[in-house]
DSSP file (Angstrom, degrees, kcal/mol; ACC not computed):
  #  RESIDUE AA STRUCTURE BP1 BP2  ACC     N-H-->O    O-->H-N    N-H-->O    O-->H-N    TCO  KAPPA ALPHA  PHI   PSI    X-CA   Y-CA   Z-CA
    1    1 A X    >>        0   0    0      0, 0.0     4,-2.5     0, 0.0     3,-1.2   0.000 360.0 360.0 360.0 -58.0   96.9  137.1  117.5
    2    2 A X  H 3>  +     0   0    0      1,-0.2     4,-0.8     2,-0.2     5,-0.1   0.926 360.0  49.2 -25.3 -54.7  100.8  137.0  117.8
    3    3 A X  H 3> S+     0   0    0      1,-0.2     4,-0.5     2,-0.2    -1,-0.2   0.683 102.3  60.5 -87.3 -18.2  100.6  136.9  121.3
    4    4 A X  H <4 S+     0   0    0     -3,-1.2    -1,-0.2     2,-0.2    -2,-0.2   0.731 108.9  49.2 -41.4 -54.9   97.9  133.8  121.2
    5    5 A X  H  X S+     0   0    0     -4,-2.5     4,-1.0     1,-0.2    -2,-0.2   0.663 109.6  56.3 -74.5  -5.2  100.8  131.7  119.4
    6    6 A X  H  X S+     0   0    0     -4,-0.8     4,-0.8    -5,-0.2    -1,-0.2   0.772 108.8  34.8-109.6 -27.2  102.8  132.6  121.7
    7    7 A X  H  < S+     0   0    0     -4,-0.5     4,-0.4     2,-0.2    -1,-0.2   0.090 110.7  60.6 -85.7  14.5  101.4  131.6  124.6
    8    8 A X  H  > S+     0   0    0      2,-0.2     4,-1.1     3,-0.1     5,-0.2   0.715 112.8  50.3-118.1 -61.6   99.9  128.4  123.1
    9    9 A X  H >X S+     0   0    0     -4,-1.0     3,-2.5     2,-0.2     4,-1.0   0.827 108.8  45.8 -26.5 -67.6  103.9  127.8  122.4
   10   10 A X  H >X S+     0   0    0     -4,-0.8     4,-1.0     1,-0.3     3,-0.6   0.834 115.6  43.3-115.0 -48.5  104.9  128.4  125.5
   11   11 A X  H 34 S+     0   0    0     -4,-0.4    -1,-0.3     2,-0.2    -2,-0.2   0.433 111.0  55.4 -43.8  -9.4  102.1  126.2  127.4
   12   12 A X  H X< S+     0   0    0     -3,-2.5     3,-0.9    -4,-1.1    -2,-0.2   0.739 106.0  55.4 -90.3 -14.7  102.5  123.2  124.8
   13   13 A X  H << S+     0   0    0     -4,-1.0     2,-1.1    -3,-0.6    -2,-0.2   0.930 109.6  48.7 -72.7 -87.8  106.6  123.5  126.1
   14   14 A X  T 3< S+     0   0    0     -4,-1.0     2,-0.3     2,-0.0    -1,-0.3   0.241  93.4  95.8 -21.3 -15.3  105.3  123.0  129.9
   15   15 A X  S <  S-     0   0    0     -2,-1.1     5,-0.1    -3,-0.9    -4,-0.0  -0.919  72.6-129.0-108.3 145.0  103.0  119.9  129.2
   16   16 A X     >  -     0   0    0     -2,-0.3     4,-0.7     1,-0.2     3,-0.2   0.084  20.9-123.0 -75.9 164.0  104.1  116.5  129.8
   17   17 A X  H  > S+     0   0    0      1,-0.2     4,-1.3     2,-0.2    -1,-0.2   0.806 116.4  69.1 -81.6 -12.2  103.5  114.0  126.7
   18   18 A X  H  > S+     0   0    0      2,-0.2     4,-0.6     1,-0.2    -1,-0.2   0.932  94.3  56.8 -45.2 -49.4  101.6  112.0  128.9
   19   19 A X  H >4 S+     0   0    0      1,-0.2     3,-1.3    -3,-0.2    -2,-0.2   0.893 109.8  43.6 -15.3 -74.9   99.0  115.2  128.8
   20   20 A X  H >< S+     0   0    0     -4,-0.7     3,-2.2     1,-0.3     4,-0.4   0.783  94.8  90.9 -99.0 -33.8   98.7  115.0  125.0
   21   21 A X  H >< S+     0   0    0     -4,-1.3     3,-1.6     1,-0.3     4,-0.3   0.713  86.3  49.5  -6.6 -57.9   98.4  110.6  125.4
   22   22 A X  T << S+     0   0    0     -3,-1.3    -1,-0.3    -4,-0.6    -2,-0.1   0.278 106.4  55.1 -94.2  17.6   94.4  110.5  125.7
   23   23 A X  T <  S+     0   0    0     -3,-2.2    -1,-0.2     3,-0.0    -2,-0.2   0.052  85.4  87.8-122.6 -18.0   94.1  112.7  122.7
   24   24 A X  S <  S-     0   0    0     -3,-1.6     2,-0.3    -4,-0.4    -2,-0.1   0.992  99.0  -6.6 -77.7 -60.7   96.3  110.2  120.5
   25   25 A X        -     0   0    0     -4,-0.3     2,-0.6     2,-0.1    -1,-0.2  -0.939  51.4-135.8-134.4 161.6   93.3  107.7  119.2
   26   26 A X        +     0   0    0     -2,-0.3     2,-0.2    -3,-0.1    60,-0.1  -0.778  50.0 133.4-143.6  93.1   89.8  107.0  119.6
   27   27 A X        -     0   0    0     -2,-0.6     3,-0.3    60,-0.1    60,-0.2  -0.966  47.9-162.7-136.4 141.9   89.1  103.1  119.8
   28   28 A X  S    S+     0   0    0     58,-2.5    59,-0.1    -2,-0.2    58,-0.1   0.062  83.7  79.8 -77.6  26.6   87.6  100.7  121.3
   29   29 A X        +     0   0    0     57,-0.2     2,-0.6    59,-0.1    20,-0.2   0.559  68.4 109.5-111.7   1.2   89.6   98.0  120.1
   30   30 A X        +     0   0    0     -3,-0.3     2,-0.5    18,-0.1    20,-0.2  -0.468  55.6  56.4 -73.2 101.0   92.9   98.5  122.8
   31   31 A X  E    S-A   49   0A   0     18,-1.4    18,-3.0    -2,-0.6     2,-0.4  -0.995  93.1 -67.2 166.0-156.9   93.5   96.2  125.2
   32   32 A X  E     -A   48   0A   0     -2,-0.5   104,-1.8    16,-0.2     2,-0.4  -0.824  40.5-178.1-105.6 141.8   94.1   92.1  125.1
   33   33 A X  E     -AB  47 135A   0     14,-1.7    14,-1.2    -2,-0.4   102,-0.2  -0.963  14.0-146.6-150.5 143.3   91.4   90.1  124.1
   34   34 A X  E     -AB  46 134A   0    100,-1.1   100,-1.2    -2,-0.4     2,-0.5  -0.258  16.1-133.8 -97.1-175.7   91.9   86.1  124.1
   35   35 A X    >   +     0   0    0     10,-1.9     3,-1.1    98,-0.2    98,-0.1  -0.943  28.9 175.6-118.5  86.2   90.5   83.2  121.8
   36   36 A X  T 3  S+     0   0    0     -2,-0.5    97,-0.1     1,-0.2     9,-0.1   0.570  85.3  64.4 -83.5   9.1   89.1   80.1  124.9
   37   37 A X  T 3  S+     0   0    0     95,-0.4    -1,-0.2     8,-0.1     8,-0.1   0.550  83.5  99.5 -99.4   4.8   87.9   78.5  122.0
   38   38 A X    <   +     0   0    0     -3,-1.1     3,-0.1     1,-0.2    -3,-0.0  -0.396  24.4 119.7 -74.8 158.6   91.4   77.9  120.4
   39   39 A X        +     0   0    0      1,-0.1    -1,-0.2    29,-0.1     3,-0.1   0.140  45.3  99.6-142.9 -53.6   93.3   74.7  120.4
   40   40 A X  S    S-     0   0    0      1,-0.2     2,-1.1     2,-0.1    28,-0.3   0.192  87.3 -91.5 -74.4 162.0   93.7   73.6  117.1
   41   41 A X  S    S+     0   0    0      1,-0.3    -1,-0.2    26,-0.1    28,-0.1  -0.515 108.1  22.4 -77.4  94.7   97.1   74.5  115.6
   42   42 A X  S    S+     0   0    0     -2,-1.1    -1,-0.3     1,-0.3    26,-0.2  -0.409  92.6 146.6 117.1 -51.8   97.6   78.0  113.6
   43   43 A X        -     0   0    0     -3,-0.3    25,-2.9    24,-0.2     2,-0.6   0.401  62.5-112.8 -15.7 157.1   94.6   79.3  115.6
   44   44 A X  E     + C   0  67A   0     23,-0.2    23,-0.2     1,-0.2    -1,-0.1  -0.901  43.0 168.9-106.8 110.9   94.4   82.7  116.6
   45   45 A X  E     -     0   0A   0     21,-0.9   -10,-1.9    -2,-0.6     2,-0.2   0.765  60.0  -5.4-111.7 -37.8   94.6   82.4  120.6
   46   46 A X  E     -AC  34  66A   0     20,-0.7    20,-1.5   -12,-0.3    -1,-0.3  -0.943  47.7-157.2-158.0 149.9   95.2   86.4  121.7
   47   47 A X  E     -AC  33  65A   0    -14,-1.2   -14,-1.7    -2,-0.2     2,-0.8  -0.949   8.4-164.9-123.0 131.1   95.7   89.9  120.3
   48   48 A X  E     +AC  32  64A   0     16,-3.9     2,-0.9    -2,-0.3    16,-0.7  -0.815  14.8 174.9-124.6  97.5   97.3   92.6  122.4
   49   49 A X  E     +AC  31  63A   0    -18,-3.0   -18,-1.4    -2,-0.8    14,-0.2  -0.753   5.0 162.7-128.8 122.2   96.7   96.0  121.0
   50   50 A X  E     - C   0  62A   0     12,-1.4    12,-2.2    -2,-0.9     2,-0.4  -0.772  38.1-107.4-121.3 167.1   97.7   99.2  122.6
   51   51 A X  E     - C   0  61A   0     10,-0.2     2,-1.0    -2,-0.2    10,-0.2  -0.700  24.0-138.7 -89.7 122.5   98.2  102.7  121.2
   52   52 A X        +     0   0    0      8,-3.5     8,-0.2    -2,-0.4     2,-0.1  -0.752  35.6 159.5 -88.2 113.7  101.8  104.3  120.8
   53   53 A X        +     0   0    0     -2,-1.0     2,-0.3     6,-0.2   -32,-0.2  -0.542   7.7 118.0-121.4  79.1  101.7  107.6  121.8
   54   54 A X    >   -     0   0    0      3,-0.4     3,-0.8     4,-0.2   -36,-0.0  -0.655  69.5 -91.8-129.1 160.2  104.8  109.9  122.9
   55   55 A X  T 3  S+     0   0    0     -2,-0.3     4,-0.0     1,-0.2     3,-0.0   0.646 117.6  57.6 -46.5 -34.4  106.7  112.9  122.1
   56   56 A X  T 3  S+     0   0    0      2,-0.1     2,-0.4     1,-0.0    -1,-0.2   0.436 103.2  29.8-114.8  14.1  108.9  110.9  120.0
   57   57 A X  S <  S-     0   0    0     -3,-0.8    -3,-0.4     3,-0.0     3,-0.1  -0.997  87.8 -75.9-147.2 173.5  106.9  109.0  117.3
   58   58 A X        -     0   0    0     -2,-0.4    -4,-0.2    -5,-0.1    -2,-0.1  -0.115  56.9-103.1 -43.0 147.8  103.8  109.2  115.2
   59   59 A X        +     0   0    0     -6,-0.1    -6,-0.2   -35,-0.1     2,-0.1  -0.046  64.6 154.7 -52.0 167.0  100.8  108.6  117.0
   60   60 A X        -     0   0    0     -8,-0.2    -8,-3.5    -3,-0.1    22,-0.1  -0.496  43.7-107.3 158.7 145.4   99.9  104.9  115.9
   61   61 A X  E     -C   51   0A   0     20,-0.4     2,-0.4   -10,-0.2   -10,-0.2  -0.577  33.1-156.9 -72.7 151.4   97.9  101.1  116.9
   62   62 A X  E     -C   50   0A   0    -12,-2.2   -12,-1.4    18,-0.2     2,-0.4  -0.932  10.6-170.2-120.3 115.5  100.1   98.5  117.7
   63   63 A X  E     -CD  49  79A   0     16,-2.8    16,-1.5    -2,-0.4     2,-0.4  -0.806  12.5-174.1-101.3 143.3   99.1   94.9  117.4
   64   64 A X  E     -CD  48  78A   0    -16,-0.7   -16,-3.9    -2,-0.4     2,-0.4  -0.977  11.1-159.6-117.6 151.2  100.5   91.2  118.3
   65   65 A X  E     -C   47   0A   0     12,-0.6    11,-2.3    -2,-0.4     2,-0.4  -0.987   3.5-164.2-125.8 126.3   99.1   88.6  117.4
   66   66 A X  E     -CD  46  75A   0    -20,-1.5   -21,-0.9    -2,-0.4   -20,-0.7  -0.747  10.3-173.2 -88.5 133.8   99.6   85.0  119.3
   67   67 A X  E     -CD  44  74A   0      7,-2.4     7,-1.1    -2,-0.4     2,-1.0  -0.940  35.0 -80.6-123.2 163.4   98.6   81.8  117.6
   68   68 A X        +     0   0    0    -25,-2.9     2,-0.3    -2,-0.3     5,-0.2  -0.359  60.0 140.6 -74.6 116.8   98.6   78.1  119.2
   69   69 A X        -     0   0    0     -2,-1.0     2,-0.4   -28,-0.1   -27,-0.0  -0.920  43.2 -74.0-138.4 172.5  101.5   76.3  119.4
   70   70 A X  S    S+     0   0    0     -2,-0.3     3,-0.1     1,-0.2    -2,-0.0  -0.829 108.6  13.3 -96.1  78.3  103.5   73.8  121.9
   71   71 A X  S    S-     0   0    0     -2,-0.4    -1,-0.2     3,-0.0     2,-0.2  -0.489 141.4 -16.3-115.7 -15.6  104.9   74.3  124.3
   72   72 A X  S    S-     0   0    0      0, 0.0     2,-0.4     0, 0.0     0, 0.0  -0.959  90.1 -68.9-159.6 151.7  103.4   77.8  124.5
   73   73 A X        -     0   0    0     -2,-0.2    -5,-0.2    -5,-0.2    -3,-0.1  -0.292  48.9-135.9 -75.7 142.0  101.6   80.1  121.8
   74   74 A X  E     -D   67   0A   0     -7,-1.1    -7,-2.4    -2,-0.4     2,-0.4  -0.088  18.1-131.7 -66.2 176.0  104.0   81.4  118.9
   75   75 A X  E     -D   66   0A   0     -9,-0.2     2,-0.4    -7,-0.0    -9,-0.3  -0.984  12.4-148.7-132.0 131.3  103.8   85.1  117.8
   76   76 A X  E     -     0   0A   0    -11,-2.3    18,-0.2    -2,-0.4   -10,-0.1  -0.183  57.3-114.8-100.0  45.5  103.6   86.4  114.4
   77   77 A X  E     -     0   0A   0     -2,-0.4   -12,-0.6   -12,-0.2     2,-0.4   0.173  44.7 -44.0  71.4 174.8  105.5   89.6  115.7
   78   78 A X  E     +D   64   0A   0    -14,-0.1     2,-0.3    -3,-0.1   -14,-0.3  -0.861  56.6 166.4 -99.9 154.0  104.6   93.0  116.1
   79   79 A X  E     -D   63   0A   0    -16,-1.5   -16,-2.8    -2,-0.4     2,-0.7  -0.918  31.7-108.0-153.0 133.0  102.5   95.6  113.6
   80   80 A X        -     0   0    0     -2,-0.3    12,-0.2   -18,-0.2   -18,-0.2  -0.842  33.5-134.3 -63.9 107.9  100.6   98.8  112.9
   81   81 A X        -     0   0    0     -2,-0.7     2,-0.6    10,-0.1   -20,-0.4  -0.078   5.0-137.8 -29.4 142.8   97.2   98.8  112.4
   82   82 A X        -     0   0    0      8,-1.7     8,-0.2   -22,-0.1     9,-0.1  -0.691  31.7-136.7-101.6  78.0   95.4  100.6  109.8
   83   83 A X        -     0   0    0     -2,-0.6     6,-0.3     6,-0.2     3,-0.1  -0.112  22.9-176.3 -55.8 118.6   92.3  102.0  111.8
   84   84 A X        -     0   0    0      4,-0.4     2,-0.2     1,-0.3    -1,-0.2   0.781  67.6 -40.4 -50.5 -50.3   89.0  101.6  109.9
   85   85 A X  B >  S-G   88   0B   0      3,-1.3     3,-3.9     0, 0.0    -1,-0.3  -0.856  76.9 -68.2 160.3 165.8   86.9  103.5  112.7
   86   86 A X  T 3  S+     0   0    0      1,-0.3   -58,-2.5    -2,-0.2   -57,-0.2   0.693 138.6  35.1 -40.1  -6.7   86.7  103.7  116.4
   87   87 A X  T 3  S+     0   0    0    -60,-0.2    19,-0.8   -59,-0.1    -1,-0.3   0.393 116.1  60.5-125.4   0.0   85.4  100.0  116.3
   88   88 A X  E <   +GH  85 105B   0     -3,-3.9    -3,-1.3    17,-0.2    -4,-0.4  -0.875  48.0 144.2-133.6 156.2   87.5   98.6  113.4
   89   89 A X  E     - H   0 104B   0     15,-1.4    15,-2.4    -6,-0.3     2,-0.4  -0.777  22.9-143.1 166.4 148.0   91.2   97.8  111.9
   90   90 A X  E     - H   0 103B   0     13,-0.3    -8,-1.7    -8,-0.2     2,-0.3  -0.869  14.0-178.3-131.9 138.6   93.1   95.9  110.1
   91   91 A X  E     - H   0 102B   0     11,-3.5    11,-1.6    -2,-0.4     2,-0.2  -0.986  13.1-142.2-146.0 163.0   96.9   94.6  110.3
   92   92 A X  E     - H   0 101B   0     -2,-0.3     2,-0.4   -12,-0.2     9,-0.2  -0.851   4.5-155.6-126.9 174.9   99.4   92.5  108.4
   93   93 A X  E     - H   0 100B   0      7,-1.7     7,-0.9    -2,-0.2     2,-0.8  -0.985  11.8-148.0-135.1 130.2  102.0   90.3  109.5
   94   94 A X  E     + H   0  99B   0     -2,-0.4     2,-0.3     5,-0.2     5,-0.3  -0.845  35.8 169.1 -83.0  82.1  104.8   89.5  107.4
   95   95 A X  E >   - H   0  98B   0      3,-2.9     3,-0.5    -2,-0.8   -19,-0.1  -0.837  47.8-103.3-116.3 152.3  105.7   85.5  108.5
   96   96 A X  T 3  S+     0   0    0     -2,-0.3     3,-0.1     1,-0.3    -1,-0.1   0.523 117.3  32.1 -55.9  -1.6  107.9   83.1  107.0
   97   97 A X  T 3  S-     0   0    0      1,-0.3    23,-1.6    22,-0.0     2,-0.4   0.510 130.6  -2.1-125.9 -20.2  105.2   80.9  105.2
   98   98 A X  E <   -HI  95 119B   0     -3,-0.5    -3,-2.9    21,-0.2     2,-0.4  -0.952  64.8-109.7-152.7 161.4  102.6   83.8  104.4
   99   99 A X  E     -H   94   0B   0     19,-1.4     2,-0.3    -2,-0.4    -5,-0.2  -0.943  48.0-154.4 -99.3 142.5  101.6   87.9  104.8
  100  100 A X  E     -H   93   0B   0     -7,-0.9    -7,-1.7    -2,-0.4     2,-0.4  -0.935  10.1-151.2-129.3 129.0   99.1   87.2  107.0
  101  101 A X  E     -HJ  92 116B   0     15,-1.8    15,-3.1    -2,-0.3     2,-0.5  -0.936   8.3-166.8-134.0  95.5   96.2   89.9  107.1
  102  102 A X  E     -HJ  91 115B   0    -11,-1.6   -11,-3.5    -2,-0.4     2,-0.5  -0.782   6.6-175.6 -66.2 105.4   94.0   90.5  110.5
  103  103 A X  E     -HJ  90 114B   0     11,-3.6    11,-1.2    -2,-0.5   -13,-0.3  -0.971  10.3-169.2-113.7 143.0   90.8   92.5  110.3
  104  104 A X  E     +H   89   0B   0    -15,-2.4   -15,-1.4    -2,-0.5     2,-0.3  -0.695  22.7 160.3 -85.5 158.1   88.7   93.4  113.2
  105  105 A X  E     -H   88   0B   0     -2,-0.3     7,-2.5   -17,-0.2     2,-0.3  -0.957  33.3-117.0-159.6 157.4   85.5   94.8  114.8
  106  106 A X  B     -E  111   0A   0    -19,-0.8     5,-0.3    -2,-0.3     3,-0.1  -0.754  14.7-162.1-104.1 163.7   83.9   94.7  118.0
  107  107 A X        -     0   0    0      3,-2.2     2,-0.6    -2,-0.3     4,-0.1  -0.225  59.6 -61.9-132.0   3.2   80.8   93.3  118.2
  108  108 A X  S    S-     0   0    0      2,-0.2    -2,-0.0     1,-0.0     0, 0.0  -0.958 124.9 -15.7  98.2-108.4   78.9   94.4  121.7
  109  109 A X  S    S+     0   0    0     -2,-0.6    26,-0.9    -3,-0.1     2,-0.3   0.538 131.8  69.5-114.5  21.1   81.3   93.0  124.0
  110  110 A X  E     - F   0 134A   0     24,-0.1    -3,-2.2   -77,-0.0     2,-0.5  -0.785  69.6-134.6-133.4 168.4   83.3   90.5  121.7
  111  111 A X  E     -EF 106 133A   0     22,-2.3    22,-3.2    -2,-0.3     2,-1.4  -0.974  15.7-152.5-137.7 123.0   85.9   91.4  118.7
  112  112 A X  E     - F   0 132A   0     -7,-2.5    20,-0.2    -2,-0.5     2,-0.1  -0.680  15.4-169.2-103.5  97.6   85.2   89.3  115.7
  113  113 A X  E     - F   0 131A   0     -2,-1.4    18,-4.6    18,-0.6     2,-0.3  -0.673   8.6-161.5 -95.6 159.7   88.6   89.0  113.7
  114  114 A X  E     -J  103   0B   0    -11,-1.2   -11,-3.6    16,-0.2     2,-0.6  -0.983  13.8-154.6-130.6 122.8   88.9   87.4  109.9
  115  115 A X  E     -J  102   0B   0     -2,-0.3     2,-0.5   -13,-0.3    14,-0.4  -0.893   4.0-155.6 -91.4 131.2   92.4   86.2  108.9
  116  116 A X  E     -J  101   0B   0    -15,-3.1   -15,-1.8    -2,-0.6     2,-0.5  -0.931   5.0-156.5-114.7 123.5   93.6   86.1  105.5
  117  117 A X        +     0   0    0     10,-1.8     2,-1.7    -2,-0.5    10,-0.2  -0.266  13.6 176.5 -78.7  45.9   96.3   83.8  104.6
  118  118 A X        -     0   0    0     -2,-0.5   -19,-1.4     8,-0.1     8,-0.1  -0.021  19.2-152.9 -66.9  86.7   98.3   84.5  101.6
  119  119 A X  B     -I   98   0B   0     -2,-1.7   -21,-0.2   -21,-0.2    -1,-0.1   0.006  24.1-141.4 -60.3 154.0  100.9   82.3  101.2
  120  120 A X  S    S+     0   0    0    -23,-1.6     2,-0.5     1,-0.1    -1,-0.1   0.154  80.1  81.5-115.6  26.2  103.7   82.9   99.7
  121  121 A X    >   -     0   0    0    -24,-0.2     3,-2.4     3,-0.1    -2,-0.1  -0.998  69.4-146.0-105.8  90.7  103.9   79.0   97.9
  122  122 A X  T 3  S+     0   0    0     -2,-0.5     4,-0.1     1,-0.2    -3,-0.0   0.644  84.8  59.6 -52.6 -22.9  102.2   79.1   95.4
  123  123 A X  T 3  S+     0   0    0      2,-0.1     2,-0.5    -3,-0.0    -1,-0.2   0.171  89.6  77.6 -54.2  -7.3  101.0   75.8   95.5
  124  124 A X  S <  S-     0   0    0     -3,-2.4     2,-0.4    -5,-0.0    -5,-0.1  -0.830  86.5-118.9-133.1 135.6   99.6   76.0   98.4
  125  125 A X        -     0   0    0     -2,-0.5    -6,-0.1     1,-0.1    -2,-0.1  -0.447  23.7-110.7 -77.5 143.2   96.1   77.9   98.5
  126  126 A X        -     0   0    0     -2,-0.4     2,-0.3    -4,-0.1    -8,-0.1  -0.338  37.9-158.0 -65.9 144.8   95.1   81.1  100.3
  127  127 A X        -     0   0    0    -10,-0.2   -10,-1.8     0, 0.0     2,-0.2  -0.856  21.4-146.2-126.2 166.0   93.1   80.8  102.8
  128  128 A X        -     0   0    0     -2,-0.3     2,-0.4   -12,-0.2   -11,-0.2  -0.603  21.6-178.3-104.0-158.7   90.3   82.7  105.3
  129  129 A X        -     0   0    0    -14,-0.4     2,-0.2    -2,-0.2   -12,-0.0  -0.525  11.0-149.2 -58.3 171.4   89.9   81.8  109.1
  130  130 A X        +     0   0    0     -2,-0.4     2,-0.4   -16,-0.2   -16,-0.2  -0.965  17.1 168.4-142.6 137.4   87.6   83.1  111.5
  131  131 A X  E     - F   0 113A   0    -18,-4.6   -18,-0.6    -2,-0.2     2,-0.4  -0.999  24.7-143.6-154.7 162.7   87.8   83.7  115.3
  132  132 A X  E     - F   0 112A   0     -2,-0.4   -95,-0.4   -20,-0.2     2,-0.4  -0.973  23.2-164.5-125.6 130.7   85.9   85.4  118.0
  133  133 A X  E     - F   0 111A   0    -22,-3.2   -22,-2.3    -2,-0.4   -98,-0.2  -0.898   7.7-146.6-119.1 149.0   88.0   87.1  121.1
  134  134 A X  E     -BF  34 110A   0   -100,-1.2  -100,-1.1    -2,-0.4     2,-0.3  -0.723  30.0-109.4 -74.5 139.8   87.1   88.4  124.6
  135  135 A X  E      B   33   0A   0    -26,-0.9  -102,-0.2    -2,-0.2  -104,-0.0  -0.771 360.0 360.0 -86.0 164.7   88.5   91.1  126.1
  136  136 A X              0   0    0   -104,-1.8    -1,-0.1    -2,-0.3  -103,-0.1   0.269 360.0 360.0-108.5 360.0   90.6   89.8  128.8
């Protein structure tokens, strides 16, 4: 048994962390997927979410989220995801007028995200969106 840990040791030293990479999560929800329907302003245009996985942090999703703006779309920055299940997940965004709350799921071959806007003006009402993405 000793000699099991010991050789389990001594083979995990010798593989690269790339090795241990495809092992990190199990989603369909990684890659970019765009919005063609977006125009209107504060639409949700793109999401780009890949998995961080290396030797030196926790395993974990990472999302950005692009919205439409002019000259180019703005970004509400980057985030962890909270994975739901291999087809689902949710993230928030901290932004200067609201925490901003993404959830997803795919759909067949399309990702149906719901934004919730909770503004941080009280005056000003929360709100939901909807959008439908492609993967790109």
């Amino acid at each position: 048994m000793v000699y099991r840990a010991i050789l389990m040791l001594i083979f995990s030293m010798f593989m690269s962390p790339a090795a241990f990479a495809g092992h990190c999560t199990d989603t369909q929800t990684l890659g970019t997927w765009e919005n063609p329907f977006a125009g209107h302003r504060h639409d949700l245009t793109k999401l780009e979410i890949k998995e961080i996985c290396n030797a030196h942090t926790v395993p974990h999703i990472q999302v950005k989220a692009y919205t439409a703006c002019a000259p180019r779309d703005c970004t509400w920055g980057r985030a962890i995801a909270h994975q739901s299940s291999s087809s689902s997940l949710t993230v928030s965004f901290k932004t200067f007028f609201a925490r901003r709350t993404v959830s997803v799921s795919i759909n067949g071959k399309r990702m149906d995200a719901t934004v919730f806007d909770d503004f941080h003006d009280s005056r000003k009402a929360n709100t939901t969106r909807s959008f439908t993405l492609w993967r790109k």
